[in-house]
C-alpha positions as CSV (number, residue, x, y, z in Angstrom):
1,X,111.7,62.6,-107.9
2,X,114.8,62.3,-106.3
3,X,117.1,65.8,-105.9
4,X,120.6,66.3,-104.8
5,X,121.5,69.7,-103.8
6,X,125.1,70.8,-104.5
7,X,126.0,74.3,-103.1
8,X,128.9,76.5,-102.4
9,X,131.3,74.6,-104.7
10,X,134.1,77.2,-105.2
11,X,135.8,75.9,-107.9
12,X,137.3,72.4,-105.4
13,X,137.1,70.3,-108.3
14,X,138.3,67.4,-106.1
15,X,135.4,67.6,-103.7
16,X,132.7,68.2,-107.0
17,X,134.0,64.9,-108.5
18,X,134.0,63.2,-104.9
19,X,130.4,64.0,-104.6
20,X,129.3,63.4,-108.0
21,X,130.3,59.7,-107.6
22,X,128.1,59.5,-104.6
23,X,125.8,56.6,-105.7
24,X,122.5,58.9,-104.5
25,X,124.0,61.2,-106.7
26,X,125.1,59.4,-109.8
27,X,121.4,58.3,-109.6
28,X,119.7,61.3,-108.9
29,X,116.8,62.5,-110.7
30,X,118.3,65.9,-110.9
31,X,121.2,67.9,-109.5
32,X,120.7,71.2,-108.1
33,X,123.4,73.6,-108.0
34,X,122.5,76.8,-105.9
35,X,124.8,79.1,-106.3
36,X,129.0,80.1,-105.9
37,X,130.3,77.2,-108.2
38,X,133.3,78.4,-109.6
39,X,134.6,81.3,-107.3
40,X,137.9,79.5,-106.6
41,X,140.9,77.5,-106.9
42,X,139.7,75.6,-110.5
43,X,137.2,77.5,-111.9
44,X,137.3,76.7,-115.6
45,X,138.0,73.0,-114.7
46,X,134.7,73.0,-112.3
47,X,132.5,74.5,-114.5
48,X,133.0,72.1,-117.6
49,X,132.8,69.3,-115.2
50,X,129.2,71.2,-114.4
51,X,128.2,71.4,-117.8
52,X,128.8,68.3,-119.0
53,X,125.8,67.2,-116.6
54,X,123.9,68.3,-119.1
55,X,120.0,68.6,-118.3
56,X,120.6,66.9,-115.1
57,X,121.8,69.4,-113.9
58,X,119.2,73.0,-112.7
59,X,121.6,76.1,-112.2
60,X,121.1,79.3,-110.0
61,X,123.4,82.0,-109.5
62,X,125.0,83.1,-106.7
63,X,126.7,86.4,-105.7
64,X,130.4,84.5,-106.2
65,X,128.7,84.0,-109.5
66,X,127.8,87.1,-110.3
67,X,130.8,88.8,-108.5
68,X,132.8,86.6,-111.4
69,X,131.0,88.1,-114.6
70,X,131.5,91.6,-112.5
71,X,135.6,90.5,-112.6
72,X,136.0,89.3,-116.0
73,X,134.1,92.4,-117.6
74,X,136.6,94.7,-115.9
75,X,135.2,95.5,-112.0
76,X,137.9,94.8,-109.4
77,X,137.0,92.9,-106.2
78,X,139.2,92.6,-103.0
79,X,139.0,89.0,-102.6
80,X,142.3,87.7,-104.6
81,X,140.9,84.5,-105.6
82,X,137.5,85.7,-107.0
83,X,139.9,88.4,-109.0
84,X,142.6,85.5,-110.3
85,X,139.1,82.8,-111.2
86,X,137.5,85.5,-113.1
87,X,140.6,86.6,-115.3
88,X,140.5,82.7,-116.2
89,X,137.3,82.0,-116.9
90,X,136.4,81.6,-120.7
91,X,133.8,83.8,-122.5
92,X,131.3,81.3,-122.8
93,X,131.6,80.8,-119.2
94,X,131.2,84.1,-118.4
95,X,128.1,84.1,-120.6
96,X,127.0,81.2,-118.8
97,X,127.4,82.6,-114.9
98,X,125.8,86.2,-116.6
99,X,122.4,84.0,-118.1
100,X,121.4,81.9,-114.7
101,X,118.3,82.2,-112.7
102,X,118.5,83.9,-109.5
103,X,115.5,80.9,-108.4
104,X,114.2,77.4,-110.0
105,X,110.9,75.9,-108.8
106,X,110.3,72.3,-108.9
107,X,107.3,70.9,-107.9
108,X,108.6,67.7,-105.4
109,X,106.2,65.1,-104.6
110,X,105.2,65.3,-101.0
111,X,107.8,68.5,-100.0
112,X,105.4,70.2,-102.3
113,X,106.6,73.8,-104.3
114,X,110.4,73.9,-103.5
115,X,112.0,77.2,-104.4
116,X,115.5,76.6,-104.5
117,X,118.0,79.9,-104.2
118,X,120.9,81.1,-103.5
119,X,121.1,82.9,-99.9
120,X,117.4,84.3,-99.8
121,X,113.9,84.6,-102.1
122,X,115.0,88.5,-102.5
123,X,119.3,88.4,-102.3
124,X,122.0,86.8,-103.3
125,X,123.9,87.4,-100.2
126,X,121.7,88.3,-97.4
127,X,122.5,86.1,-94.6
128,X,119.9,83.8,-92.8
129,X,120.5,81.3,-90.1
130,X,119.2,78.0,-88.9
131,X,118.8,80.0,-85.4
132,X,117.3,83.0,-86.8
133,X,114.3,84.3,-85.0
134,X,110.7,83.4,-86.8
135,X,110.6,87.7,-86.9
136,X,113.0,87.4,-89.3
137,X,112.2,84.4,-90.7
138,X,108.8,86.0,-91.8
139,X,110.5,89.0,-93.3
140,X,112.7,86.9,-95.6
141,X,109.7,84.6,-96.7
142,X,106.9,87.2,-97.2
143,X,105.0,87.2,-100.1
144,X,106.7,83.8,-101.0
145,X,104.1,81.0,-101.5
146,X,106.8,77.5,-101.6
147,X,106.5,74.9,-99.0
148,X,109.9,73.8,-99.0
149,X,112.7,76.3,-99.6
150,X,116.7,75.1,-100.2
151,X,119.3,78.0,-99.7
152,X,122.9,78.3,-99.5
153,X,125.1,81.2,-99.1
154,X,126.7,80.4,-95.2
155,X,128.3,76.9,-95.5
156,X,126.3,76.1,-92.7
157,X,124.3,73.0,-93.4
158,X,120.7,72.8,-91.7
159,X,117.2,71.5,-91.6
160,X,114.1,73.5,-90.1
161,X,110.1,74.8,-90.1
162,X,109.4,78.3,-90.4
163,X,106.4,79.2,-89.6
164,X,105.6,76.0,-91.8
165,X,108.0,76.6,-94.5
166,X,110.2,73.5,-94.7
167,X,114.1,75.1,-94.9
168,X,116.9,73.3,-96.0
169,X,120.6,74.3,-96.2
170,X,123.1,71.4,-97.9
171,X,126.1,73.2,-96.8
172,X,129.2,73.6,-98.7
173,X,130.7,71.0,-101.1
174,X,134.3,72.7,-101.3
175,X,134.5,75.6,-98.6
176,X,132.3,73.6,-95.6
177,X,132.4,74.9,-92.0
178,X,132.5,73.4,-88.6
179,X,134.3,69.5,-89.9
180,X,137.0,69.1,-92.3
181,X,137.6,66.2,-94.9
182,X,133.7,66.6,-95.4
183,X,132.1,67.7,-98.7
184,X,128.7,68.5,-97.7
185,X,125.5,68.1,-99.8
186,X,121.6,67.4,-99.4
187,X,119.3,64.6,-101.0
188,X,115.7,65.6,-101.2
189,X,113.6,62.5,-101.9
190,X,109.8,63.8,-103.3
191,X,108.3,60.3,-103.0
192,X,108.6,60.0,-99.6
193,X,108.8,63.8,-98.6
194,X,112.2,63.2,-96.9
195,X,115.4,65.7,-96.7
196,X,118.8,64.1,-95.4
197,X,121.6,66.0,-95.1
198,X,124.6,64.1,-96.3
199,X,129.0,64.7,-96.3
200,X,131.2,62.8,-98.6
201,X,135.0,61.9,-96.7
202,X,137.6,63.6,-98.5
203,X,141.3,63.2,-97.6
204,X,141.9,66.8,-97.0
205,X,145.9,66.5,-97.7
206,X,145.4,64.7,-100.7
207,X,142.7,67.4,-102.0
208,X,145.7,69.9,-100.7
209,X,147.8,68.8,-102.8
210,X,146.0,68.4,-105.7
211,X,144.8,71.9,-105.7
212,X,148.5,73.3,-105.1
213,X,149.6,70.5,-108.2
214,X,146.8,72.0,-110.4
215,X,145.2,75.2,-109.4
216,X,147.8,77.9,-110.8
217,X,146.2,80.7,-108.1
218,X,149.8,82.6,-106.4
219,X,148.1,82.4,-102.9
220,X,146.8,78.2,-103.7
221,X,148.8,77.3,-100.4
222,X,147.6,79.9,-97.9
223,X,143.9,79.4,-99.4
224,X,144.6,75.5,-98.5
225,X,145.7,76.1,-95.3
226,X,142.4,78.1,-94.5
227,X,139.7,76.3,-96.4
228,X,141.0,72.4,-96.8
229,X,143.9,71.4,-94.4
230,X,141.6,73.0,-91.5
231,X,138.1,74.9,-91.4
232,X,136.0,77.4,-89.5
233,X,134.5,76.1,-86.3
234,X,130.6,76.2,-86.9
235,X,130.5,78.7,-83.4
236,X,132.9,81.0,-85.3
237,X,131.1,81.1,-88.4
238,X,127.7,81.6,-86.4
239,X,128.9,84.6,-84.6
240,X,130.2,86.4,-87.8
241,X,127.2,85.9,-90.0
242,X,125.1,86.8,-86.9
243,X,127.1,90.5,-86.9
244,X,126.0,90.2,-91.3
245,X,121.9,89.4,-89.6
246,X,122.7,92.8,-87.6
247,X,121.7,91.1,-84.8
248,X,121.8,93.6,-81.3
């Protein structure tokens, strides 16, 4: 079995349909979406774009996910573009984001039991890095019996052994850090027990101004500006989420 691994989405339908027309996509065995894909700019339009793949397609929530039910059943949140995609989103996609898994196990060929989450086995938010220490490492995977385990969560795409736990990270199709014009993404291939971390070129501009052309969100330029047009260094990124790892 082959498995593509589509995370951190955030409603950029322009980088979902970029990647979906991969050819190691189009021709995957199964797409894996892990979490955060409609917490942005086209929500609605991402989702039925989602759908549509029908049972190709193995769901698990993240906490942009859940943070969207929270929004359109009345709880306020501070970030403007979570509060503006959750007053859009339809009721059966609400129902949908409220109903998926928090984890999806597939067995994989020679990558063996592969739990595939959102940020960690026990959180939809908690923060784990590719250079966190095996101390923590082992905190976050107790208890946990998978050989390989696929996360999302940081935008931070990444390959490593934990203490013989196989951890992968595809990275961000429409918020990525560290390159821009890049959707990234992961193929896991069972057969040959491979993981290859992939990106698919975008024109940035040309996703900018689709998004301002379509999107309807008041702030749609200054979110372009920050999350299309440019990015986050990778060093930046790393030193915040190491302050979320409460590292000393």
């Amino acid at each position: 079995m082959r498995v593509a691994v589509l995370s951190d989405i955030h409603g950029v339908l322009p980088a979902l349909e970029a990647v979906l027309a991969e050819p190691d996509v189009a021709t995957a065995d199964l797409i894996v979406l892990t979490g955060d894909m409609a917490a942005g700019p086209m929500p609605v339009e991402t989702l039925d774009v989602l759908v549509a793949l029908e049972e190709r397609a193995l769901w698990v929530s993240g906490n942009a996910d859940r943070e969207l039910v929270e929004v359109a059943r009345g709880r306020a949140h501070p970030r403007a573009v979570t509060r503006w995609a959750g007053e859009r989103l339809r009721s059966d996609q609400v129902e949908l984001l409220a109903g998926l898994p928090a984890r999806q196990v597939v067995e994989l060929g020679r990558l063996g039991v592969t739990l595939f989450v959102h940020a960690t086995p026990r959180s939809d938010e908690e923060v784990i890095l590719v250079d966190s220490s095996l101390e923590r490492w082992a905190d976050v995977l107790a208890g946990e019996t998978a050989e390989t385990l696929v996360v999302g969560n940081t935008h931070m795409p990444f390959v490593r052994l934990a203490d013989r736990v196989l951890v992968v990270n595809p990275g961000s199709v429409g918020m990525p850090y560290g390159r821009g014009g890049v959707a990234h993404w992961a193929l896991l291939d069972g057969e040959r027990g491979a993981v290859s971390l992939r990106w698919t070129p975008l024109d940035a501009a040309r996703v900018g101004e689709r998004l301002a052309a379509e999107s309807g969100f008041e702030q749609i330029e200054e979110w372009v500006g920050e999350y299309v047009t440019s990015v986050h260094s990778d060093a930046e990124a790393l030193r915040v989420f190491a302050q979320a790892e409460n590292r000393g």
